[in-house]
C-alpha beads as a LAMMPS data file, in Angstrom:
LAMMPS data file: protein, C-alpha beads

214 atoms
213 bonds

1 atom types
1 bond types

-500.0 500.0 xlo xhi
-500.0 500.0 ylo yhi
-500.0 500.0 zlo zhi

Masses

1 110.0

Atoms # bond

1 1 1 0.000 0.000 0.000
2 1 1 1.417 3.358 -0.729
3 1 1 0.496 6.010 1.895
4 1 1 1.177 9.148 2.367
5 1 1 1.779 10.965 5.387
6 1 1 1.101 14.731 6.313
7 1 1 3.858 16.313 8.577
8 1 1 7.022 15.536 10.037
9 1 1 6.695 16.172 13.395
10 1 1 7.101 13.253 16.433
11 1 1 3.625 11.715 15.490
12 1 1 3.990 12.010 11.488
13 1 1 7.753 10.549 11.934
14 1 1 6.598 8.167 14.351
15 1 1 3.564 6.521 12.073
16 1 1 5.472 6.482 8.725
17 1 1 8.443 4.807 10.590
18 1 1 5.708 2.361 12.014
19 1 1 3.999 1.780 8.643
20 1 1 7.077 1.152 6.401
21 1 1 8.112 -1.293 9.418
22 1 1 4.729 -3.239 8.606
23 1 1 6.006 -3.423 4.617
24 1 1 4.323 0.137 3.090
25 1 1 5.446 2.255 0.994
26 1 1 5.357 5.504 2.982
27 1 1 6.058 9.201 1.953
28 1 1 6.032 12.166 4.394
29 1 1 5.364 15.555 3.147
30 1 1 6.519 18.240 5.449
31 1 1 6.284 22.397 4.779
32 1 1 8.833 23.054 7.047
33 1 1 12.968 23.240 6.334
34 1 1 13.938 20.375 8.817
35 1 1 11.695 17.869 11.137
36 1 1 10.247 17.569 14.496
37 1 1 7.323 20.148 14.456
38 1 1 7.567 21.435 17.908
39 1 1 9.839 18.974 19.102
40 1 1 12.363 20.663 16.568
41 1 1 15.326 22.692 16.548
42 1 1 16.500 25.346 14.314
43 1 1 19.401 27.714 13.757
44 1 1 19.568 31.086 13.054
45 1 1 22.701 33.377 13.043
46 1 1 24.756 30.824 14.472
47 1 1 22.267 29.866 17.671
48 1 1 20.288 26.764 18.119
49 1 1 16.623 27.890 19.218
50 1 1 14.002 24.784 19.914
51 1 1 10.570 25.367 18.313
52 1 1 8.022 24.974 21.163
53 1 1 8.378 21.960 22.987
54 1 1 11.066 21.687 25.761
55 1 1 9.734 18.316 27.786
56 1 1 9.168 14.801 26.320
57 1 1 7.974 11.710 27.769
58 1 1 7.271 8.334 27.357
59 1 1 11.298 6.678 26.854
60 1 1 10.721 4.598 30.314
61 1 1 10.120 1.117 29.958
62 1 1 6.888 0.119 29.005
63 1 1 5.943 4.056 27.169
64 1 1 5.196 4.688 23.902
65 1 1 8.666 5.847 22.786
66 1 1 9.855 2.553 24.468
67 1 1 7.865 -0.010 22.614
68 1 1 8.305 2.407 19.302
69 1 1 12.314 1.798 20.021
70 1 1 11.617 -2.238 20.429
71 1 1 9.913 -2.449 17.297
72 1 1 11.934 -0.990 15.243
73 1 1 15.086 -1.680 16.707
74 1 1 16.258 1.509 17.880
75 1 1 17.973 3.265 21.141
76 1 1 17.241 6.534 22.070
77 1 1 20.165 8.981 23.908
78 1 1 18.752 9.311 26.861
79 1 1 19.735 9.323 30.981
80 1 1 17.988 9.955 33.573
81 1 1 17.559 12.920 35.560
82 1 1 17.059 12.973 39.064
83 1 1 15.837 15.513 40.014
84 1 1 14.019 16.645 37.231
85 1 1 13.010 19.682 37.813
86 1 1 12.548 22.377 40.696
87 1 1 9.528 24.372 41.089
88 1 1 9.917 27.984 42.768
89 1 1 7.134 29.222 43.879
90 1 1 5.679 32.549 45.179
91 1 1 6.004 32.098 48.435
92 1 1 9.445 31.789 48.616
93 1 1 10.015 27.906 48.986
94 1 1 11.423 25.397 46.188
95 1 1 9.897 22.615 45.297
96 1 1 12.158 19.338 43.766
97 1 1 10.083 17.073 41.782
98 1 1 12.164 13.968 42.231
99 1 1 12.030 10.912 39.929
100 1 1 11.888 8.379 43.138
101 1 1 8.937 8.030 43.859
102 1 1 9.892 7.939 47.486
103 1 1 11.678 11.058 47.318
104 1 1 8.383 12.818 45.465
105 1 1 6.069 11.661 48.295
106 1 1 8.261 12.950 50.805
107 1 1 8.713 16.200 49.215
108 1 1 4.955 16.462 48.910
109 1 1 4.379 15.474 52.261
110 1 1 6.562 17.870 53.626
111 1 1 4.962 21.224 51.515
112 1 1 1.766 20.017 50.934
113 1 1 0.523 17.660 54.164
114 1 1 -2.872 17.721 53.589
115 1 1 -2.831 16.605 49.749
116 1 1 -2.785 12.944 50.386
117 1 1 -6.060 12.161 49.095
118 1 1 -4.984 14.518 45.532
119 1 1 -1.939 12.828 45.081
120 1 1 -2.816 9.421 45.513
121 1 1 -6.089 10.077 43.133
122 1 1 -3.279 11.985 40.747
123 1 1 -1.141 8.813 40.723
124 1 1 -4.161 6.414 40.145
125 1 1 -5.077 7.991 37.094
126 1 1 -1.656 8.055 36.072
127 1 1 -0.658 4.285 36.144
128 1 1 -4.434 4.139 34.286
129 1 1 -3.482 6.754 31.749
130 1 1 -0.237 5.107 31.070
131 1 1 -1.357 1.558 30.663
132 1 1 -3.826 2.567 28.246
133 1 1 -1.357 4.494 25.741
134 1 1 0.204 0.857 25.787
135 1 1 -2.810 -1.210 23.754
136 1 1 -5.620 0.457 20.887
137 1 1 -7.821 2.354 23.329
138 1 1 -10.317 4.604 20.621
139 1 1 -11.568 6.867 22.600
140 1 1 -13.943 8.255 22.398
141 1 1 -15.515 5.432 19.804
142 1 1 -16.572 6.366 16.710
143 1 1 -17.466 3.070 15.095
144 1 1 -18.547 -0.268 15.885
145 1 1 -15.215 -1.466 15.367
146 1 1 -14.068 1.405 18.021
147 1 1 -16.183 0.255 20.334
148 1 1 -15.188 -3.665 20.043
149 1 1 -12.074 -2.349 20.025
150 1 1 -12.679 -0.277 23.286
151 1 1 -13.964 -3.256 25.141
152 1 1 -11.145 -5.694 24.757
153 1 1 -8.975 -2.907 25.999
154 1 1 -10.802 -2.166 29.274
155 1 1 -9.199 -3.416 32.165
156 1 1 -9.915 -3.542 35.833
157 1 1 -7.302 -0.377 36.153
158 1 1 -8.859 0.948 33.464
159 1 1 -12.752 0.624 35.330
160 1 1 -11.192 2.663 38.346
161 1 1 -10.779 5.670 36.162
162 1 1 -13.922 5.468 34.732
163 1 1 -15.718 8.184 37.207
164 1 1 -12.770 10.359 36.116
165 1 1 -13.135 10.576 32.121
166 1 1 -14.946 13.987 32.660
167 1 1 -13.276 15.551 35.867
168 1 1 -10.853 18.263 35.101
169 1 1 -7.427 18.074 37.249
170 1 1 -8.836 21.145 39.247
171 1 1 -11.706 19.106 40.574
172 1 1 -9.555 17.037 42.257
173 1 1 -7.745 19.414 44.084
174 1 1 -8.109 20.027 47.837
175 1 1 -10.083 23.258 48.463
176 1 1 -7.933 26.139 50.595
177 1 1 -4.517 25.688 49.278
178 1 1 -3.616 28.290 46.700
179 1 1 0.231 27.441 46.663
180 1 1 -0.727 24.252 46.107
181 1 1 -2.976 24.873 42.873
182 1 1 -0.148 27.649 41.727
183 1 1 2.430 24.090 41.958
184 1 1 0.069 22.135 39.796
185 1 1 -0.422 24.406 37.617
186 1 1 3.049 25.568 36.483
187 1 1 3.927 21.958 35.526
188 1 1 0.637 21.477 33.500
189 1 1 1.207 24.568 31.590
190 1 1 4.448 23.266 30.520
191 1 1 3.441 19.575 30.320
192 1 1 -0.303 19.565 29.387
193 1 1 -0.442 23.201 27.988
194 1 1 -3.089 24.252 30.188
195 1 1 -3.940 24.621 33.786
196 1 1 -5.768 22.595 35.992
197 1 1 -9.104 24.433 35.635
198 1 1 -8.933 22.479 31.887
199 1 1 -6.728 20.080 32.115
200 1 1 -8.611 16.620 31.610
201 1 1 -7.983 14.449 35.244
202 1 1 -6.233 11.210 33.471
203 1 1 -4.446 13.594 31.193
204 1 1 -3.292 15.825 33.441
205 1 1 -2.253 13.214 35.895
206 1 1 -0.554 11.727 33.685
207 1 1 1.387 15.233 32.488
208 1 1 2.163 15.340 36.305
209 1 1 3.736 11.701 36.637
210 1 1 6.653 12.804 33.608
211 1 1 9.252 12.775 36.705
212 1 1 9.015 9.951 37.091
213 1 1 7.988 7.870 34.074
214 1 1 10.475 10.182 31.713

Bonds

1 1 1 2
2 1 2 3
3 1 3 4
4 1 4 5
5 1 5 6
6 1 6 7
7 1 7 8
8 1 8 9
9 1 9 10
10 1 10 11
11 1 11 12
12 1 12 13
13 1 13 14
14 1 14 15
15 1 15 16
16 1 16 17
17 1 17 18
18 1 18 19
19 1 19 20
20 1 20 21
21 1 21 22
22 1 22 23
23 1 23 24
24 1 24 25
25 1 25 26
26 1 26 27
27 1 27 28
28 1 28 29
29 1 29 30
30 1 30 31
31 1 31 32
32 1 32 33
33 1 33 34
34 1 34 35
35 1 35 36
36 1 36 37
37 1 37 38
38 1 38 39
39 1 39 40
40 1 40 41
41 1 41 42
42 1 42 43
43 1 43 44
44 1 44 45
45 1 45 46
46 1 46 47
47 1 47 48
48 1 48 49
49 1 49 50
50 1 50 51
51 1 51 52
52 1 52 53
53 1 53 54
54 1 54 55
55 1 55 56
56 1 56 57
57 1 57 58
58 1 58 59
59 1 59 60
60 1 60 61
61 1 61 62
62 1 62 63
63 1 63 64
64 1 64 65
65 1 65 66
66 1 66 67
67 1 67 68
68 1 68 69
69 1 69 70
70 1 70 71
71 1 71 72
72 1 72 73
73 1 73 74
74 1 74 75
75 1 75 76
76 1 76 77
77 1 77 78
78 1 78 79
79 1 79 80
80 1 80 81
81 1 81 82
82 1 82 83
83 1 83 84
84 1 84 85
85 1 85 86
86 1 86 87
87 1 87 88
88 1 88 89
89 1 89 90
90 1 90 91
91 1 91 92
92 1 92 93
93 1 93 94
94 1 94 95
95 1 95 96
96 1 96 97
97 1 97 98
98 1 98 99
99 1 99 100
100 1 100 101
101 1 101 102
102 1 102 103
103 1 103 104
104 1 104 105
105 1 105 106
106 1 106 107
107 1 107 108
108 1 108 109
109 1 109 110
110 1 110 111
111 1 111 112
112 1 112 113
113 1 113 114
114 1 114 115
115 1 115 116
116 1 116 117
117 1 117 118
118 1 118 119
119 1 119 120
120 1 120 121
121 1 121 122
122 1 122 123
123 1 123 124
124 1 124 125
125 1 125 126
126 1 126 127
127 1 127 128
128 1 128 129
129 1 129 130
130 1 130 131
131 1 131 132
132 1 132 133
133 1 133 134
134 1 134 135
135 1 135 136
136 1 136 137
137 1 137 138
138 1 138 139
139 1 139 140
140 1 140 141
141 1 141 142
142 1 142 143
143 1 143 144
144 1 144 145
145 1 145 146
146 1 146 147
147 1 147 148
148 1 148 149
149 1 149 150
150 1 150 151
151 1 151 152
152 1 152 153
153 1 153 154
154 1 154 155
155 1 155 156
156 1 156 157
157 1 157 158
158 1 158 159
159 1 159 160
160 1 160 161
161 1 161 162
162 1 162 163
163 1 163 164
164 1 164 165
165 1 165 166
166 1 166 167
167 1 167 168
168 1 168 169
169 1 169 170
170 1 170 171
171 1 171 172
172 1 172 173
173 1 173 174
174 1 174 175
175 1 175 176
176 1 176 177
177 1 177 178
178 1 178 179
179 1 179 180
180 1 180 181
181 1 181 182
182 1 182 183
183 1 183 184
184 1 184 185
185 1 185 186
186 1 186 187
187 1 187 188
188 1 188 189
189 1 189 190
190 1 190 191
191 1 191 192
192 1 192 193
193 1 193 194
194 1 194 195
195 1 195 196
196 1 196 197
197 1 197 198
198 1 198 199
199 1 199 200
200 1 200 201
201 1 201 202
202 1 202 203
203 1 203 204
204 1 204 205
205 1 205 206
206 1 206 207
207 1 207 208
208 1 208 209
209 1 209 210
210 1 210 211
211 1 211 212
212 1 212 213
213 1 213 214
């Protein structure tokens, strides 16, 4: 089959690699100068300048990028980073987002005791989020073959975040904690593009879990 495939960016790379593994003949049209859409780089009077995107996820074992390496036989130059990242806030006090996830839930514990029930909700949805993006998941279906699809993939993890397909991150936060919503809320806008007041609750949670899962 010849297809053809409509921009070079991570997904448009991604599926033509993927198809021309499976034995098509694949050709990628891209308006651009070089690839990666907004996971590019550019130069311009001798400086390197990245177009958009500045965090990536799914390399760890078991993520997209990782089964998309075992497929085709590829390694990706990557390490990880621990910490990832720091969070300053307002109020004065820095936040580490470690990748243990020991180290994260004594961070959080420490800046943000009474957020127990968020976190533990956050990371729920997260482990669901992430085992979906491993197997065909249509959602939302649009055929009958979506929705056959859609039921072979549901799992019991997959039936706890159910309730949750609607929510918005910012439903699940704990009321009276300002710093707390101004924390979740930097990361999303970098990781989700959005805040929490839009940012869908598996989504998000899963945006918020990229410490960890790389």
């Amino acid at each position: 089959m010849n297809i053809i495939v409509i921009g070079a960016g991570v997904g448009g790379l991604t599926a033509a690699a993927l198809l021309r593994h499976a034995g098509h003949t694949v050709t990628v049209l891209e308006a651009h100068v070089y690839p990666g859409g907004c996971a590019g780089t550019f130069y311009h009077k001798k400086y390197r300048f990245d177009a958009g995107a500045t965090l990536a996820g799914g390399f760890a074992e078991g993520g997209p990028h990782w089964r998309v390496a075992q497929t085709l036989g590829l390694s990706w130059p990557i390490r990880p980073v621990d910490p990832a990242w720091v969070v300053h806030l307002p109020d004065g006090r820095a936040i580490t987002q470690w990748a243990s996830a020991e180290r994260w839930e004594a961070e959080w514990r420490e800046h943000f005791p009474s957020s127990g029930r968020f976190w533990r909700t956050q990371q729920m949805l997260a482990d669901a989020s992430w085992d979906i993006s491993t197997r065909p998941f249509p959602w939302p279906p649009a055929s009958g073959r979506d929705l056959a699809t859609l039921t072979r993939a549901i799992r019991p993890q997959t039936l706890r975040a159910t309730p949750y397909l609607f929510r918005t991150m910012g439903s699940l936060l704990p009321q009276g904690d300002p710093m707390l919503q101004t924390f979740v809320d930097a990361q999303l806008l970098i990781s989700a593009q959005t805040t929490s007041s839009y940012a869908n609750a598996l989504y998000g949670s899963a945006a918020l879990d990229l410490p960890r899962r790389g």
